[in-house]
Wavefront OBJ file of the C-alpha trace (Angstrom):
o trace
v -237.830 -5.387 106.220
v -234.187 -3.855 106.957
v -231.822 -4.986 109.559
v -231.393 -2.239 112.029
v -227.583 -1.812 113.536
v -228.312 0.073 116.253
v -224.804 1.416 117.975
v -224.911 3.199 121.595
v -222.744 6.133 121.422
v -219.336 5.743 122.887
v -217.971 6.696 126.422
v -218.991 10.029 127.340
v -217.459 12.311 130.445
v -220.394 11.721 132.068
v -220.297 8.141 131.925
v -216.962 8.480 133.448
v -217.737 10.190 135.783
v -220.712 8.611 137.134
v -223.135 11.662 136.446
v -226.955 10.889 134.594
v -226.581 12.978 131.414
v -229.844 13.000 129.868
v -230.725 15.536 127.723
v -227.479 18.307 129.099
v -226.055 19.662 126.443
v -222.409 19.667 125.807
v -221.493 16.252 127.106
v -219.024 14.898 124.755
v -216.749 11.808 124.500
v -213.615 11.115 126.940
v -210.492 9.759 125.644
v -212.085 6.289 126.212
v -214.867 7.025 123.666
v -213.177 8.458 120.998
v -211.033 5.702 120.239
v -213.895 3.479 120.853
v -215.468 6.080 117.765
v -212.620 5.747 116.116
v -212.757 1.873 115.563
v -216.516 1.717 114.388
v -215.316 2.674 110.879
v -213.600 -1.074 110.705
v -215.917 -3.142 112.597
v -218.799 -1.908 110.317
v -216.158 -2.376 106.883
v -218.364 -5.403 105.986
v -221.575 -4.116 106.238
v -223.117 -2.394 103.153
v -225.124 0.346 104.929
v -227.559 2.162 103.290
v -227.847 5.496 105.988
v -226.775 6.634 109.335
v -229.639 7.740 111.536
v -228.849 9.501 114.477
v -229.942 11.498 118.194
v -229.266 14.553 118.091
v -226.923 14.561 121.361
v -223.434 15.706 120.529
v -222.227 11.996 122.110
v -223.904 10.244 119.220
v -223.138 12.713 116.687
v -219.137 12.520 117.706
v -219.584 8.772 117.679
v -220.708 8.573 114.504
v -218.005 11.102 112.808
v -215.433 8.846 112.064
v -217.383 6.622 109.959
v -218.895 9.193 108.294
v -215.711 10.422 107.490
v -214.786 6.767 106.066
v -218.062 6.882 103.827
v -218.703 10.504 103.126
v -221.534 8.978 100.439
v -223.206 7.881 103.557
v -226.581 9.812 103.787
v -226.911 10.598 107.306
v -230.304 11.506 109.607
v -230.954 13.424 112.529
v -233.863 11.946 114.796
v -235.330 13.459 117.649
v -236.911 10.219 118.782
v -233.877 8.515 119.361
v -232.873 11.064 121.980
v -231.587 9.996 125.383
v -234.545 9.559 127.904
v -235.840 13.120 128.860
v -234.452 12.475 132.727
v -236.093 15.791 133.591
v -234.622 17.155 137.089
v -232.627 13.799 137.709
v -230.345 15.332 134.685
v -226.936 16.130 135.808
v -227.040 14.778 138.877
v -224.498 12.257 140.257
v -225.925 8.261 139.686
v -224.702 7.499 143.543
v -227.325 10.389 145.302
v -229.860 9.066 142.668
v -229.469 5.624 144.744
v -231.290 7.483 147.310
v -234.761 8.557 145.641
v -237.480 6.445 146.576
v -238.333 6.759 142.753
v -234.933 4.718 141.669
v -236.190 1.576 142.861
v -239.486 2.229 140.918
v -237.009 2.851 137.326
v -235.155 -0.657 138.120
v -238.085 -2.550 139.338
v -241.171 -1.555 137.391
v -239.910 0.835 134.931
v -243.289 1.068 133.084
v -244.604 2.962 135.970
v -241.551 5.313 136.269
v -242.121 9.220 135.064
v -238.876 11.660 135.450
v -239.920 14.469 137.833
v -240.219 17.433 135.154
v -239.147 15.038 132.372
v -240.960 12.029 130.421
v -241.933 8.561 131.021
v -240.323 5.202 130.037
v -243.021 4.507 128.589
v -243.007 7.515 126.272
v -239.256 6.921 126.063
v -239.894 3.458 124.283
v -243.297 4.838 122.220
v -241.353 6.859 120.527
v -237.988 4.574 119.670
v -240.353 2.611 118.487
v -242.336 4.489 116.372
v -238.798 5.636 115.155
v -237.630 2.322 114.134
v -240.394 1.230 112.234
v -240.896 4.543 110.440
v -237.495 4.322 109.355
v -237.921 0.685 108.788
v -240.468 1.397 105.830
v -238.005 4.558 104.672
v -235.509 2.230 104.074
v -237.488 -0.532 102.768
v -238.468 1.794 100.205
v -235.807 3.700 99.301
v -232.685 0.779 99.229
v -235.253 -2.632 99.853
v -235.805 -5.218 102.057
v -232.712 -6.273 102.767
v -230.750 -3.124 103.296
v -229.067 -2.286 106.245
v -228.880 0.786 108.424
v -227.627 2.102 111.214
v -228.607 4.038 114.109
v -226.832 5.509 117.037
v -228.928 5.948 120.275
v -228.717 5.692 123.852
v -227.936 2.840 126.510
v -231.926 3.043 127.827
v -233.463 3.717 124.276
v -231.279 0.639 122.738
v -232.740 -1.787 125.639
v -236.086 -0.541 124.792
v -236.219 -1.735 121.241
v -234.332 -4.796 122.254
v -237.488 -5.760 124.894
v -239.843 -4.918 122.057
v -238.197 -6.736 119.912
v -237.869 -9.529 121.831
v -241.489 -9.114 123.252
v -240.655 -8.438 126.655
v -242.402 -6.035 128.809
v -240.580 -2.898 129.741
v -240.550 -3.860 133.517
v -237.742 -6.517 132.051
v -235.735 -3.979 130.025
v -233.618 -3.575 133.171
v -232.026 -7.096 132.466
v -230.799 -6.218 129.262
v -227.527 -4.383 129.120
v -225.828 -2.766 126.414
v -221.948 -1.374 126.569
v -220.533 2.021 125.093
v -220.339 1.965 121.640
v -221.618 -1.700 121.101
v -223.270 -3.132 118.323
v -226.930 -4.511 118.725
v -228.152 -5.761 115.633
v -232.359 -6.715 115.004
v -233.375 -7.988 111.829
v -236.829 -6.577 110.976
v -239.436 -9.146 108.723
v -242.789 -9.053 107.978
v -243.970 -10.790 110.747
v -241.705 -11.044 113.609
v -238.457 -8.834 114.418
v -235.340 -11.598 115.594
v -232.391 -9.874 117.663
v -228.942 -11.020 116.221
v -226.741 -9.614 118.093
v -226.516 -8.158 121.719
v -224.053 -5.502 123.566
v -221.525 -6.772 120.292
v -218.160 -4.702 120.525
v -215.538 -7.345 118.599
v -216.273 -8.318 114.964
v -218.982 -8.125 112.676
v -218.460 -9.348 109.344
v -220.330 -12.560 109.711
v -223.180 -9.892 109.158
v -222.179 -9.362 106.077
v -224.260 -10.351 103.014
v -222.988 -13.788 101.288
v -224.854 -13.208 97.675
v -226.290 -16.731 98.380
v -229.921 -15.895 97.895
v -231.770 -19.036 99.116
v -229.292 -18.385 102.896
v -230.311 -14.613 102.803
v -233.831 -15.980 102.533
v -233.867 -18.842 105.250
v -231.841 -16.259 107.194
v -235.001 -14.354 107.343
v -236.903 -16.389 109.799
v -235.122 -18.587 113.021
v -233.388 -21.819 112.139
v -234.667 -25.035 113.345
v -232.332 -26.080 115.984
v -229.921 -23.010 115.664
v -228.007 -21.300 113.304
v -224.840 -22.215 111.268
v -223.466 -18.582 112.082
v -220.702 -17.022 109.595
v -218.394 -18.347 107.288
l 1 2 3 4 5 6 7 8 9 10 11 12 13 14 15 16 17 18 19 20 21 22 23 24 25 26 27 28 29 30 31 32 33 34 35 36 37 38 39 40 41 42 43 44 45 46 47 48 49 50 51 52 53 54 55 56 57 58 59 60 61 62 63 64 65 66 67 68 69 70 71 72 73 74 75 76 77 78 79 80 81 82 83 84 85 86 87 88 89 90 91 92 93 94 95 96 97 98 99 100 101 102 103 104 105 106 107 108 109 110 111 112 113 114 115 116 117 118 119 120 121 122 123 124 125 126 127 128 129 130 131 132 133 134 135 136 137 138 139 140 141 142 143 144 145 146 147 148 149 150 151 152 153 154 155 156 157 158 159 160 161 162 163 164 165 166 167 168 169 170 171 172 173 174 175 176 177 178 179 180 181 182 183 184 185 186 187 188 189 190 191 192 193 194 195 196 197 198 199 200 201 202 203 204 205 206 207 208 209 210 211 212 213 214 215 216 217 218 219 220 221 222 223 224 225 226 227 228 229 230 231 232
């Protein structure tokens, strides 16, 4: 299966300001996050990607438009499941009131029981990343093979989902996995167990790269015995 590069959008106003975006439209990168956008095309340089998948949220689209602009071949994806959260009437609203609800301490302790007033679940939230991922998982598979790689740039709460799936951990432990603007998380997909590579990455990446030794790219495919040897 394909190696997902999943890439949280970069540092929005809101972030900046402290507010829960959600779903409001028109939140767009600061001065922070574009140059953050604007150095994705060179981290990724080494990484033969085979699509861009995308939320819709103008964040993730202006993330991604600099490295669309350095591969305009790049077929690119809008996908509704990767969508921030749906935060419902907690949308807009500044993060240090939000301390306050009785419900906050139900979204940072046991998460799987949180639902948004007027907005969705968490555990709809990571149903549907999920579903997302694999579907595009066999899309990829089957259009560019086994081994391709793709990207796809989310959300801070959707990438921690798929990284607790991934790693099999319930979603009440999701809250212990963190995940920066505009870093790199990286989960290689097999046909039998997903393994997360890299974490929250924002420095280099081209020990991802492929190395055209076949029998590595295959033992890469499952963990090594006592750790890895990393990049060359």
């Amino acid at each position: 299966m394909p190696t997902l590069i999943l890439v949280r959008h970069g540092r929005s106003t809101a972030n900046n300001s402290g507010v829960l975006a959600g779903r409001t439209p028109g939140v767009a990168l600061d001065g922070r996050g574009e140059a953050q956008a604007a150095a994705l095309p060179d981290r990724l340089a080494a990484l033969p990607l085979a699509a861009a998948v995308s939320s819709p949220l103008q964040r993730c689209q202006e993330t991604l438009a600099p490295l669309l602009a350095a591969r305009p071949t790049l077929p690119r994806h809008v996908e509704e499941r990767l969508s921030e959260c749906d935060y419902g009437d907690w949308s807009g609203r500044k993060l240090a009131e939000l301390m306050d609800e009785p419900l906050m301490e139900v979204v940072q302790r046991h998460p799987s029981a949180a639902a948004f007033p007027g907005g969705e679940s968490m555990r709809n939230m990571q149903h549907r990343a999920v579903e997302a991922v694999r579907d595009w998982n066999e899309r990829i598979a089957q259009e560019h093979g086994p081994e391709a790689f793709y990207l796809a740039c989310s959300h801070g709460d959707i990438i921690k989902s798929l990284v607790a799936d991934a790693l099999g951990l319930h979603l009440d432990n999701f809250q212990r996995i963190s995940v920066e603007p505009c870093s790199v998380t990286v989960i290689r997909y097999t046909r039998l167990s997903p393994y997360l590579v890299r974490l929250g990455e924002t420095g280099d990446l081209s020990a991802l790269a492929p190395t055209g030794d076949g029998d590595a790219a295959a033992a890469g495919r499952d963990a090594a015995v006592g750790g890895g040897v990393g990049g060359p």
